[in-house]
MDAnalysis code that builds the backbone (N, CA, C; Angstrom):
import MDAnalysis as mda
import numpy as np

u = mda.Universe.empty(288, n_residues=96, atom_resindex=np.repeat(np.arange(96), 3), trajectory=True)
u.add_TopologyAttr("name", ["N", "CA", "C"] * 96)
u.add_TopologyAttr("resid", np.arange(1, 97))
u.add_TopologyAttr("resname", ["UNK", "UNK", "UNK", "UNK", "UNK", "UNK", "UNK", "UNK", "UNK", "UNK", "UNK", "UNK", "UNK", "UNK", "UNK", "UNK", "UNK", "UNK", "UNK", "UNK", "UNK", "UNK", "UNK", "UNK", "UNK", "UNK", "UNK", "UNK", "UNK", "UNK", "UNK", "UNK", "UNK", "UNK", "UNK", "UNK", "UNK", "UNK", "UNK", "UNK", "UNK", "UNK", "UNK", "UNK", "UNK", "UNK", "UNK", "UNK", "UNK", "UNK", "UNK", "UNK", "UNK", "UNK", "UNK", "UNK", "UNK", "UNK", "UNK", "UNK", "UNK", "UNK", "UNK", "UNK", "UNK", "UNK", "UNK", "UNK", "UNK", "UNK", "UNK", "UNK", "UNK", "UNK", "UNK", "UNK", "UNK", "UNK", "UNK", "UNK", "UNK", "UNK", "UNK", "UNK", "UNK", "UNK", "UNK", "UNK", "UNK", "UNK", "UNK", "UNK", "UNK", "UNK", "UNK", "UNK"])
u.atoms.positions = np.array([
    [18.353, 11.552, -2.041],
    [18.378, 10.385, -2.894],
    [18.246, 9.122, -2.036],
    [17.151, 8.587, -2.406],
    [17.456, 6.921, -1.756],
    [18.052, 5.995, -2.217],
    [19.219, 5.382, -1.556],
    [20.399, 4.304, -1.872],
    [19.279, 2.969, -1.436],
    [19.910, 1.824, -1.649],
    [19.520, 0.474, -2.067],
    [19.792, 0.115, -0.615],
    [20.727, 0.868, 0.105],
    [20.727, 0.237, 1.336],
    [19.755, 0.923, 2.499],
    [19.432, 2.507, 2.338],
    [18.603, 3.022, 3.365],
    [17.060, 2.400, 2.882],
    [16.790, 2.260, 1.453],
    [15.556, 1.132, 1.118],
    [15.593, 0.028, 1.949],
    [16.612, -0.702, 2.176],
    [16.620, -2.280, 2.896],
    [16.269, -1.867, 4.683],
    [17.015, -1.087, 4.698],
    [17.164, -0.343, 6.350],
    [15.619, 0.130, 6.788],
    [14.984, 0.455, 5.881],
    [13.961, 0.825, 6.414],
    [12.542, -0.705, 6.009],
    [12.630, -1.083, 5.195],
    [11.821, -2.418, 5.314],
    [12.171, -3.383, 6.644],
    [13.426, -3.103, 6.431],
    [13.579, -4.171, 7.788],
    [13.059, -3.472, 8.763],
    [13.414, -2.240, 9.426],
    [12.495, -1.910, 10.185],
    [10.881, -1.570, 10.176],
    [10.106, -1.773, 9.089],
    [9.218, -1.332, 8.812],
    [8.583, -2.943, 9.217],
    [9.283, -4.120, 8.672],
    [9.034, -5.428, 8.988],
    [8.582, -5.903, 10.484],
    [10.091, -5.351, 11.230],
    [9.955, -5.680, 12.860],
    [8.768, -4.835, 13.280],
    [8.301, -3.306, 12.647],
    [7.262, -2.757, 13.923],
    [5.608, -3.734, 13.076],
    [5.966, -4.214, 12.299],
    [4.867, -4.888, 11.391],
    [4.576, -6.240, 12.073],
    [5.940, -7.230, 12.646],
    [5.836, -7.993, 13.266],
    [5.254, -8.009, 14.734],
    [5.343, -6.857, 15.112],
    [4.980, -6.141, 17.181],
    [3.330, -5.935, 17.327],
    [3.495, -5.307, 15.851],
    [2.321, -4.423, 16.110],
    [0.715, -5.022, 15.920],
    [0.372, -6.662, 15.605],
    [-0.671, -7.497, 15.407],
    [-0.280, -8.913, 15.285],
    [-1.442, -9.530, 15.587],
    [-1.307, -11.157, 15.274],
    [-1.279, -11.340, 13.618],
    [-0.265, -11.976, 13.106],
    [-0.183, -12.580, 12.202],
    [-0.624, -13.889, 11.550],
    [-1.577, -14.608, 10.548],
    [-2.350, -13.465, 9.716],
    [-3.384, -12.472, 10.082],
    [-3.293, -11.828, 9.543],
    [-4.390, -10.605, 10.264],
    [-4.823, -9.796, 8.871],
    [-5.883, -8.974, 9.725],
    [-6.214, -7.690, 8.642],
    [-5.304, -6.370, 8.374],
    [-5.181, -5.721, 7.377],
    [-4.202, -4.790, 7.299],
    [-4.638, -3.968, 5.946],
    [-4.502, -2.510, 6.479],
    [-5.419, -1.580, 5.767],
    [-4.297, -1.108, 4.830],
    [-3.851, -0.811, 3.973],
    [-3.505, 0.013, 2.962],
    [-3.972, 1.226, 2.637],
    [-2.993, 2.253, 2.913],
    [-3.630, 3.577, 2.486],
    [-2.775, 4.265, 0.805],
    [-3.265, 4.736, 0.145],
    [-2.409, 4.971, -1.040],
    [-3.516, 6.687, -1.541],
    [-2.868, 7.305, -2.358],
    [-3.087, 8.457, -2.816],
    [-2.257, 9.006, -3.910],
    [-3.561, 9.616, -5.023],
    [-3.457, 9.703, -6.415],
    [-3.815, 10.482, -6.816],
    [-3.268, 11.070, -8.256],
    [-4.104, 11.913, -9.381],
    [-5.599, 11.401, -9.462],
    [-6.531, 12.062, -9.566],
    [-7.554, 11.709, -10.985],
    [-7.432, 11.466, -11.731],
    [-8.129, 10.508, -11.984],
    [-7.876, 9.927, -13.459],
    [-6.709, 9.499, -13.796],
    [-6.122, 9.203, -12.897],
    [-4.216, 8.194, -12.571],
    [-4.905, 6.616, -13.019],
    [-3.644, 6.454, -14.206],
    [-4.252, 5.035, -14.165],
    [-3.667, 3.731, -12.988],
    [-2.757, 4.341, -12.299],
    [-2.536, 4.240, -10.728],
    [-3.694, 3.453, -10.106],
    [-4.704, 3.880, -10.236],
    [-6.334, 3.719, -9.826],
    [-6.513, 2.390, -10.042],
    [-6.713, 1.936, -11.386],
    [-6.940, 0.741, -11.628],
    [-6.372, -0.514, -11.822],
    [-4.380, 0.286, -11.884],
    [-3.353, -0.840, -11.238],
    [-3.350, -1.199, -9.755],
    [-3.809, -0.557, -9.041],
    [-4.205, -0.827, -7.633],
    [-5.253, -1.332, -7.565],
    [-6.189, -1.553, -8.162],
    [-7.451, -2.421, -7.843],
    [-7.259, -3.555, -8.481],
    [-6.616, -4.194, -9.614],
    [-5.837, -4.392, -10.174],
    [-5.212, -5.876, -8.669],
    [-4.166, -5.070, -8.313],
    [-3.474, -5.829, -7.324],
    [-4.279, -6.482, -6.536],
    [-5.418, -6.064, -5.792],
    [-6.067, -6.677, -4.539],
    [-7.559, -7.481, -5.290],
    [-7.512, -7.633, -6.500],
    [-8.620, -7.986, -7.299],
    [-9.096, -9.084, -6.836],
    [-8.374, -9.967, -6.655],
    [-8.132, -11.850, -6.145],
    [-8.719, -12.049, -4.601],
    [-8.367, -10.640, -3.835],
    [-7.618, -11.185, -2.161],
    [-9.381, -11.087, -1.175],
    [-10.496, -10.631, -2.256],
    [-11.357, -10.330, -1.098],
    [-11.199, -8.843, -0.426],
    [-10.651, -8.068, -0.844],
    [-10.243, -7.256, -0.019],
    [-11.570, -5.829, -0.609],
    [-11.357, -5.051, 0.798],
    [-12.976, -4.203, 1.159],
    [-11.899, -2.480, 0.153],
    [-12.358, -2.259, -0.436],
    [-11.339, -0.993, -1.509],
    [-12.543, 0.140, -1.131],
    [-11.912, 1.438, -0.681],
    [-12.691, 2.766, -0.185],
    [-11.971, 3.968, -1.139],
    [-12.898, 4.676, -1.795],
    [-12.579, 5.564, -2.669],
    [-13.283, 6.947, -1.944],
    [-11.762, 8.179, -1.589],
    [-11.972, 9.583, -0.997],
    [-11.675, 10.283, -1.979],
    [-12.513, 11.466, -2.650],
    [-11.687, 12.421, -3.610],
    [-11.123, 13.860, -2.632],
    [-10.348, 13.983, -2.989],
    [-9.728, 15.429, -2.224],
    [-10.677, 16.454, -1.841],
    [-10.411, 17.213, -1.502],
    [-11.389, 18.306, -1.242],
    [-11.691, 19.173, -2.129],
    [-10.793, 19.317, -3.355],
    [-10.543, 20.282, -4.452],
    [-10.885, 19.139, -5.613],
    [-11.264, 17.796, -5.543],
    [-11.092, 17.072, -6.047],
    [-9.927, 16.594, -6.921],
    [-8.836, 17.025, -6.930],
    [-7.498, 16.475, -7.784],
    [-7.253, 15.592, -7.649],
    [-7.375, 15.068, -6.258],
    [-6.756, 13.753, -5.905],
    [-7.730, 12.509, -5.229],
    [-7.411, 10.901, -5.208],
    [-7.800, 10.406, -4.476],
    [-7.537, 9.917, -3.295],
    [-8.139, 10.112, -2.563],
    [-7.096, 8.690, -1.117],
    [-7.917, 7.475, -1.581],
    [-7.168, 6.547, -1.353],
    [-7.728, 4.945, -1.453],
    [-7.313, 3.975, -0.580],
    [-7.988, 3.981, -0.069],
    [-7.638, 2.749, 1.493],
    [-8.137, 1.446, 1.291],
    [-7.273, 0.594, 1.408],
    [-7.424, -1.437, 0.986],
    [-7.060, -1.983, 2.247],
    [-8.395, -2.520, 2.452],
    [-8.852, -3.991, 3.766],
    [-8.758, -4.959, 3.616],
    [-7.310, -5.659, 3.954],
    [-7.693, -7.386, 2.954],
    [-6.572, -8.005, 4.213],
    [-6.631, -9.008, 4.408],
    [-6.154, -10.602, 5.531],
    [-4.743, -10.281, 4.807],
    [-3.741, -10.559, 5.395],
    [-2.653, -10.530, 4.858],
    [-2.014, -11.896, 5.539],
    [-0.948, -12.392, 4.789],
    [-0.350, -13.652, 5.983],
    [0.482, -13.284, 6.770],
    [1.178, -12.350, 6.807],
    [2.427, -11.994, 7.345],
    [2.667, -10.908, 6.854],
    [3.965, -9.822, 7.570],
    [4.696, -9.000, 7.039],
    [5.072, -8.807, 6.024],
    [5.899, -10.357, 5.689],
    [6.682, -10.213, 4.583],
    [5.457, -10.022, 3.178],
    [4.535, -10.934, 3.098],
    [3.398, -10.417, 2.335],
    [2.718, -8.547, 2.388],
    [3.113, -7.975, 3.518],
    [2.546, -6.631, 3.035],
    [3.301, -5.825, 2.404],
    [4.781, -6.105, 2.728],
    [6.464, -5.802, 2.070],
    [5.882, -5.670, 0.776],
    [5.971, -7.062, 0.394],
    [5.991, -7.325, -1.325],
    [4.908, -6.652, -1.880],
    [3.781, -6.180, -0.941],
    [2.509, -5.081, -1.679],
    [3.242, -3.766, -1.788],
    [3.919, -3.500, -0.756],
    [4.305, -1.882, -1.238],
    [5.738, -1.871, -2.101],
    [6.449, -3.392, -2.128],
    [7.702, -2.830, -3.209],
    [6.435, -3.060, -4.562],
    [5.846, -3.552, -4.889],
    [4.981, -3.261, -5.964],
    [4.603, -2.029, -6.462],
    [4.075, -1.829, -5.224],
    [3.525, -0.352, -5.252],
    [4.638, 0.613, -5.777],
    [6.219, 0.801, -5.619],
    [7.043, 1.635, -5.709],
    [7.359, 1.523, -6.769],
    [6.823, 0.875, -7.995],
    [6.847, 0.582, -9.254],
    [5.857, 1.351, -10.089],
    [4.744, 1.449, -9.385],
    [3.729, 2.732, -10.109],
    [3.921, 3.773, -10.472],
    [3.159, 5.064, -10.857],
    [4.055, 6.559, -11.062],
    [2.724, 6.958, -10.477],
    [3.068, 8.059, -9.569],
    [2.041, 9.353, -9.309],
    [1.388, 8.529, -7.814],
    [1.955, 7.766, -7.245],
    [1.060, 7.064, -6.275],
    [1.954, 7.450, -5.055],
    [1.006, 8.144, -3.584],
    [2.074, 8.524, -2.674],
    [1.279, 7.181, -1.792],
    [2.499, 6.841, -0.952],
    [1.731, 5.367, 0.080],
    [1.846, 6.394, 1.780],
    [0.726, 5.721, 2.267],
    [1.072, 6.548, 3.275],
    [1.214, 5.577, 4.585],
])
């Protein structure tokens, strides 16, 4: 079960290796993965609709699923944060 505090525990650390790991603003890829025909799909395109951002569509090998990887400038950490607590609001969407 995830508690409210190992959620915080791990953004914050997810923040600092986010802060190490590139110049800020920068580019930053998003990887996400779905049902077919998940309307997942088009709440995620959906999100990055505005930002310019480059959207890559993989179907599985069996086709069930998609991977979907998003290329877009981000300003900061705290801006890629607030993309994936979004994201943890969807159903059927694994982030990777």
């Amino acid at each position: 079960m995830v508690t409210d505090d190992s959620r915080a525990d791990f953004y914050s650390r997810f923040h600092e290796q986010l802060q190490n790991s590139q110049p800020w603003p920068g580019e930053y890829m998003f990887k996400f993965i779905f049902k077919k025909g998940s309307s997942s799909q088009h709440q995620l395109e959906e999100m990055f609709d505005s930002s310019g951002a480059t959207i890559n569509l993989k179907p599985s090998s069996k086709g069930a699923y998609i991977s979907m990887s998003i290329t877009t400038n981000m300003a900061n950490p705290e801006a890629v944060i607030a993309i994936y607590k979004k994201v943890e609001q969807l159903q059927d969407v694994i982030t990777l």
